[in-house]
DRENDO-1510 file (C-alpha; in Angstrom, 1 decimal, always signed):
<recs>
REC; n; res; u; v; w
REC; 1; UNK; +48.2; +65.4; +53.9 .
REC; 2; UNK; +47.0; +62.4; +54.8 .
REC; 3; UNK; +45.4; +59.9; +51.8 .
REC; 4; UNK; +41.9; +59.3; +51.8 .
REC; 5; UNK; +41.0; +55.3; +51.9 .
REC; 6; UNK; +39.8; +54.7; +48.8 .
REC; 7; UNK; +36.4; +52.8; +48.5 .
REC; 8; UNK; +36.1; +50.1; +46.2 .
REC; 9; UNK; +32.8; +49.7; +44.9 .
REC; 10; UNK; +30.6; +46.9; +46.1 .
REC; 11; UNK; +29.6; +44.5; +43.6 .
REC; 12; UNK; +27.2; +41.4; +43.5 .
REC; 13; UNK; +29.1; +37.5; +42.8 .
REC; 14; UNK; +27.3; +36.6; +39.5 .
REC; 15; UNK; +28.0; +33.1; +41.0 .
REC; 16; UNK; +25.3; +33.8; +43.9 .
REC; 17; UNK; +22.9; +34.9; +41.2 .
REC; 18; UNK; +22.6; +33.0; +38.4 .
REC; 19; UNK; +22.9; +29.6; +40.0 .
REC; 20; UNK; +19.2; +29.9; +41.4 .
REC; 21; UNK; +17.9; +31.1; +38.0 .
REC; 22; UNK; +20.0; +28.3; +36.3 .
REC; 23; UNK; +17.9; +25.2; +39.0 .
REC; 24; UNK; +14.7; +27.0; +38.0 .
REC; 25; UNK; +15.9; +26.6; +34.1 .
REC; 26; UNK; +17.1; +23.2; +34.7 .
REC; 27; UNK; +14.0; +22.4; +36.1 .
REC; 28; UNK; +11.8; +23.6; +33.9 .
REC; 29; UNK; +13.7; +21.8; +31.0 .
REC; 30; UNK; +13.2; +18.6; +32.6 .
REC; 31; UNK; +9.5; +19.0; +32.9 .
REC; 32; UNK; +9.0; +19.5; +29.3 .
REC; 33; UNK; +10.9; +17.3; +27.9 .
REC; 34; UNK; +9.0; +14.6; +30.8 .
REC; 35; UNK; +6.1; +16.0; +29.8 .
REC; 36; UNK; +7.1; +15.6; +25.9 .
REC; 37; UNK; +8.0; +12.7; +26.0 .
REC; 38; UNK; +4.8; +11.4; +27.6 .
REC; 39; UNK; +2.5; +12.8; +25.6 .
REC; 40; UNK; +4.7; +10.9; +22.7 .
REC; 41; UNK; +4.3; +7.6; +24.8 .
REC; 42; UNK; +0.4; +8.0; +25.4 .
REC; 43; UNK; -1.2; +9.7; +21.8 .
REC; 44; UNK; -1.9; +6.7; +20.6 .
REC; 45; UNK; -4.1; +6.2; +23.8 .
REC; 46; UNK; -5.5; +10.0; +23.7 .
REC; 47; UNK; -6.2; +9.6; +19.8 .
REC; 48; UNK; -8.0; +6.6; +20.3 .
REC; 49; UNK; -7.4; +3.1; +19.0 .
REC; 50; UNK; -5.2; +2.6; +16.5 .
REC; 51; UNK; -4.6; -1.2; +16.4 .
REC; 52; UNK; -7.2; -2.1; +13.8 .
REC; 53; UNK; -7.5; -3.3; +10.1 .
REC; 54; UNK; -7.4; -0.8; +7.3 .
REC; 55; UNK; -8.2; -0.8; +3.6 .
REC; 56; UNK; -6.3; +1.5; +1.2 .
REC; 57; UNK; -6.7; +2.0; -2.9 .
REC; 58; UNK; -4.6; +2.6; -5.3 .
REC; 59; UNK; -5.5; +3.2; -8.3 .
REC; 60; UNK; -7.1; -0.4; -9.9 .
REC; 61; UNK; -5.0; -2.1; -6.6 .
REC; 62; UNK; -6.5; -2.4; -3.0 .
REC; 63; UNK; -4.5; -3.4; +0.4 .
REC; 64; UNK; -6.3; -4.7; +3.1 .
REC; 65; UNK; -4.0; -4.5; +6.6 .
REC; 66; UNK; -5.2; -6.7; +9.7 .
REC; 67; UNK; -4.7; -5.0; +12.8 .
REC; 68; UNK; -0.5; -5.7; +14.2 .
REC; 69; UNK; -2.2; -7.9; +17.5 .
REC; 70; UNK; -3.5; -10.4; +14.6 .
REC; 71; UNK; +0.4; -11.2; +13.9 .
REC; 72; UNK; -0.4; -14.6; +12.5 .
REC; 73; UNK; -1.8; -12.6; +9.1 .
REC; 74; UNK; -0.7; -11.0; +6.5 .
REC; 75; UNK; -1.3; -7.7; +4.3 .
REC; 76; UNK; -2.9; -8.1; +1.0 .
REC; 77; UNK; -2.8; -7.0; -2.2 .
REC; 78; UNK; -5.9; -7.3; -4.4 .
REC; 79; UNK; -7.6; -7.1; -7.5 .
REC; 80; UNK; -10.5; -8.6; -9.3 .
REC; 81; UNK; -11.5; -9.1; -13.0 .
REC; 82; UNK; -15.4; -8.4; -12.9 .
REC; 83; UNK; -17.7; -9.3; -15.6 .
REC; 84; UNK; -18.9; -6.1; -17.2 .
REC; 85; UNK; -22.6; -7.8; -18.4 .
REC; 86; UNK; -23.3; -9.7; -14.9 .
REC; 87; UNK; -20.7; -7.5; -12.5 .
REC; 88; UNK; -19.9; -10.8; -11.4 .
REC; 89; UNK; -16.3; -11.2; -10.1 .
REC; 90; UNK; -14.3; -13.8; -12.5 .
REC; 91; UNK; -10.8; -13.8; -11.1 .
REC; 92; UNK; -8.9; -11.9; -8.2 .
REC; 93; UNK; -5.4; -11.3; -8.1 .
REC; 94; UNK; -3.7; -11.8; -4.1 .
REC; 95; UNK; -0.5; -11.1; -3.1 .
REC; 96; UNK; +0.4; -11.8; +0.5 .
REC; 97; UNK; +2.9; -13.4; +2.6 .
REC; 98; UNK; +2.2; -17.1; +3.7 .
REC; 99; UNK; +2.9; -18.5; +7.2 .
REC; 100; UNK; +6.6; -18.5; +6.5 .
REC; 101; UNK; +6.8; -14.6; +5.7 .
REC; 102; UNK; +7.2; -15.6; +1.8 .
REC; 103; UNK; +5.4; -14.0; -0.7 .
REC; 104; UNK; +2.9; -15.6; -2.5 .
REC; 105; UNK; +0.4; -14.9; -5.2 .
REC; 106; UNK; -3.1; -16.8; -4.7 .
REC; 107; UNK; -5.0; -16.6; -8.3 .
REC; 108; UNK; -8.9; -17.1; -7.7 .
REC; 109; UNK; -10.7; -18.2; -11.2 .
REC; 110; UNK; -14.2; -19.5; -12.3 .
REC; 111; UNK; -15.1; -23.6; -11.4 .
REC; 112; UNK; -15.9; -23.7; -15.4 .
REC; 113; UNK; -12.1; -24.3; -16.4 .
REC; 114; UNK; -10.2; -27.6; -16.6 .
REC; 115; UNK; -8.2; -28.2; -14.1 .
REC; 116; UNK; -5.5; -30.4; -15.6 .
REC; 117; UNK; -3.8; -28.2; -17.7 .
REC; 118; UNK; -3.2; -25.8; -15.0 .
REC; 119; UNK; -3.4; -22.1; -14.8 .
REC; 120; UNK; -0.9; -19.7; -16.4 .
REC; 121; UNK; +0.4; -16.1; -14.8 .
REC; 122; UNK; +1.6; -14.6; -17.9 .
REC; 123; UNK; +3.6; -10.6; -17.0 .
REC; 124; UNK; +4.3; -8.4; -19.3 .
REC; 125; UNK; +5.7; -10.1; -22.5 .
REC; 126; UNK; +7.5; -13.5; -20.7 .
REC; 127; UNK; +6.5; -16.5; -21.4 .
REC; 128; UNK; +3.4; -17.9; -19.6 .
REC; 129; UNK; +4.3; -19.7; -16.3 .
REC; 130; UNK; +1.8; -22.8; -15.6 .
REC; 131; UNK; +1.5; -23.5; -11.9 .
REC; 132; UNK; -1.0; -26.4; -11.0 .
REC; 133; UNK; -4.3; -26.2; -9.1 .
REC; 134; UNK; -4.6; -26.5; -5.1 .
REC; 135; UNK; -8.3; -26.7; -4.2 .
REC; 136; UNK; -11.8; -25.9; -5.6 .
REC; 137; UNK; -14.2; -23.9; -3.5 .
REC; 138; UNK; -17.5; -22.9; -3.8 .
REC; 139; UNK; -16.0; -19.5; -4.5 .
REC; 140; UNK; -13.4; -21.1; -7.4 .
REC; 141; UNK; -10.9; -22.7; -7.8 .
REC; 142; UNK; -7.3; -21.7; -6.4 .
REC; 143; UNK; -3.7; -21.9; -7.3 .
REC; 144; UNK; -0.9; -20.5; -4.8 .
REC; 145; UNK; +2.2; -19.2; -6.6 .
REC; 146; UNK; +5.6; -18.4; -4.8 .
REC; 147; UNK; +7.4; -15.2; -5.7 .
REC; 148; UNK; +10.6; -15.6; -6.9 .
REC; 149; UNK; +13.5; -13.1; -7.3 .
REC; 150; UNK; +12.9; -13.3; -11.0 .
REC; 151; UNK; +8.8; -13.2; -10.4 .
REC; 152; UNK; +9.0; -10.1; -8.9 .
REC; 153; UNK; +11.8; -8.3; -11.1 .
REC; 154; UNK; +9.4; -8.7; -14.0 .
REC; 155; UNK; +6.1; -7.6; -12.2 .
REC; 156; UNK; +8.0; -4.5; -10.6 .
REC; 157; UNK; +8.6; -3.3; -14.3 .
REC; 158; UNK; +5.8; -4.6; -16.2 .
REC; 159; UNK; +3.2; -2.8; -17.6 .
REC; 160; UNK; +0.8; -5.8; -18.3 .
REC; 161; UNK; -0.9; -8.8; -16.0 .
REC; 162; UNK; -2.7; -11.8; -17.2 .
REC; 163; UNK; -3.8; -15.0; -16.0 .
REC; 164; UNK; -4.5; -17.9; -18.5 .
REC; 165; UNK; -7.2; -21.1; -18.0 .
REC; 166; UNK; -8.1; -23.8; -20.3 .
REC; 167; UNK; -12.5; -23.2; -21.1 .
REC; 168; UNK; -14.6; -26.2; -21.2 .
REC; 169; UNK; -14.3; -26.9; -24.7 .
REC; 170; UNK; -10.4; -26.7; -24.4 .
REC; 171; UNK; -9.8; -23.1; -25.8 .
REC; 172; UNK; -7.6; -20.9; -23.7 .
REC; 173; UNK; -8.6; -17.8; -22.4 .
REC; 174; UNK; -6.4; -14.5; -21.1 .
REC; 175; UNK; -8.1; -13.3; -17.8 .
REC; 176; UNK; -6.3; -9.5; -17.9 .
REC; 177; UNK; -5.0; -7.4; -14.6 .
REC; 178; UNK; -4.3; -3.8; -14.7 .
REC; 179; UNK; -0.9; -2.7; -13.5 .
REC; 180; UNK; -2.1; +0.8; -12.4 .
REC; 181; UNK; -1.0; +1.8; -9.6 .
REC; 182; UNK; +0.5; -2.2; -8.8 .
REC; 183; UNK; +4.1; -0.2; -7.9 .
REC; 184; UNK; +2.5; +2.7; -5.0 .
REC; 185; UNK; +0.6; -0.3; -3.8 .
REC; 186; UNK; +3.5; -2.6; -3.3 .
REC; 187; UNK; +5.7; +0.2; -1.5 .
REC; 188; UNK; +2.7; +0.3; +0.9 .
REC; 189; UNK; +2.7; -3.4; +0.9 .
REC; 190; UNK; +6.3; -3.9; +2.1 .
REC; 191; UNK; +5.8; -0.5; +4.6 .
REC; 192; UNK; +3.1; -2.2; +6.0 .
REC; 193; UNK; +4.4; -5.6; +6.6 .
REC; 194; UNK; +7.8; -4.1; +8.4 .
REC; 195; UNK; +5.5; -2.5; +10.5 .
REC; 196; UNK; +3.2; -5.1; +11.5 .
REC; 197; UNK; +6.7; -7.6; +11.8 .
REC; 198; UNK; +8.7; -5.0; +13.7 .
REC; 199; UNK; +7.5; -3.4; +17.3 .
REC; 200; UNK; +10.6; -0.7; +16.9 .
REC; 201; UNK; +9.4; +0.2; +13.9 .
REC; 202; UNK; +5.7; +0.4; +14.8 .
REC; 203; UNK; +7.1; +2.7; +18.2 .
REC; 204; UNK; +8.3; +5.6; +15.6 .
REC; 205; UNK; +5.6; +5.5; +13.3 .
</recs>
C-alpha cells in the first residue's frame, strides 16, 4: 500500500505581515511626536503674548518683572512705609540688580532729613549700617546699598527691617519694614531673574 503524501498545512510568513502594520505604526509615531513637539514650540504664539511685565504680591512684598526683551532691567522687589494720617508714602524699600547683575538695595526717604549723617539699614538685631546719600529728587532723597554675602545672610533670616535718618532737629528716627512674606518673594526674585538672564531656561518654562 502505497503512502499517501502528506500535506503540510499552509501558513502565512508573519514577516510579510507585520512589516506593513509596523511602517503605518512607525509613521504614525513620527507624526505625533512632530506634531507634539510643535505645538510645544508655537503655544506661546497660540496663547498669545507672553513677553510682557508682570507684578506679583506677596504678602507686605511686591515684584515688578519687565518683559525678558527689556534685558537691560532688572526685577524688583518693593515695599513702602506709608503715612497712616496723610497715606503719603515716606520710604520704599528696592532690591534689584544694578547694571553689573549685583544686587543692590535703593532706600527712598523724605527730603526733610539731614543728609550728612547718612542713612542707616538696621536688620533684625545687628548693628545699624550707615551708608551715605547719592542724590535728592523731587521724589526723596536716595541711597544705593550693595548686598553683601553677610547683608543677605542676616535679611534671609531676620524677622525685622528698619531704616534709620537723622530729623531736622537732629533726632533719629526708625522708618520700620515688614518682613512678611520678604523670603517667598525673594525665591520669586532669583526665579525670575534666571529666567529673564537665561534663554534655556526661559525655553522650558
Amino acid at each position: 500500500m502505497s503512502e499517501l503524501p502528506f500535506n503540510q498545512p499552509r501558513t502565512q510568513s508573519s514577516v510579510g505581515s507585520t512589516t506593513p502594520l509596523l511602517k503605518t505604526a512607525g509613521i504614525f509615531l513620527a507624526v505625533f511626536l512632530v506634531g507634539g513637539l510643535g505645538g510645544w514650540l508655537t503655544r506661546g504664539f497660540l496663547a498669545g503674548p507672553a513677553d510682557v511685565p508682570t507684578m506679583n504680591v506677596f504678602d507686605d512684598w511686591r515684584l515688578f518683572c519687565p518683559a525678558h526683551k527689556d534685558a537691560a532691567a532688572s526685577c524688583e522687589m518693593t515695599q513702602d512705609v506709608v503715612d497712616q494720617k496723610s497715606g503719603m508714602r515716606i520710604a520704599r524699600f528696592v532690591l534689584l540688580k544694578d547694571k553689573d547683575k549685583s544686587a543692590v538695595v535703593a532706600l527712598t526717604v523724605p527730603l526733610q532729613v539731614l543728609l550728612e549723617p547718612g542713612i542707616g539699614l538696621k536688620i533684625g538685631d545687628d548693628q545699624v549700617r550707615v551708608f551715605q546719600f547719592k542724590t535728592c529728587t523731587e521724589d526723596g532723597c536716595l541711597s544705593v546699598i550693595p548686598i553683601d554675602d553677610k547683608m543677605q545672610a542676616a535679611l534671609d533670616k531676620s524677622d525685622k527691617l528698619g531704616v534709620v535718618v537723622a530729623q531736622p532737629n537732629g533726632k533719629a528716627v526708625e522708618l520700620p519694614f515688614s518682613m512678611k512674606g520678604y523670603g517667598v518673594a525673594f525665591s520669586a526674585f532669583l526665579s525670575n531673574e534666571a529666567k529673564r538672564n537665561s534663554w534655556w531656561r526661559r525655553l522650558w518654562s
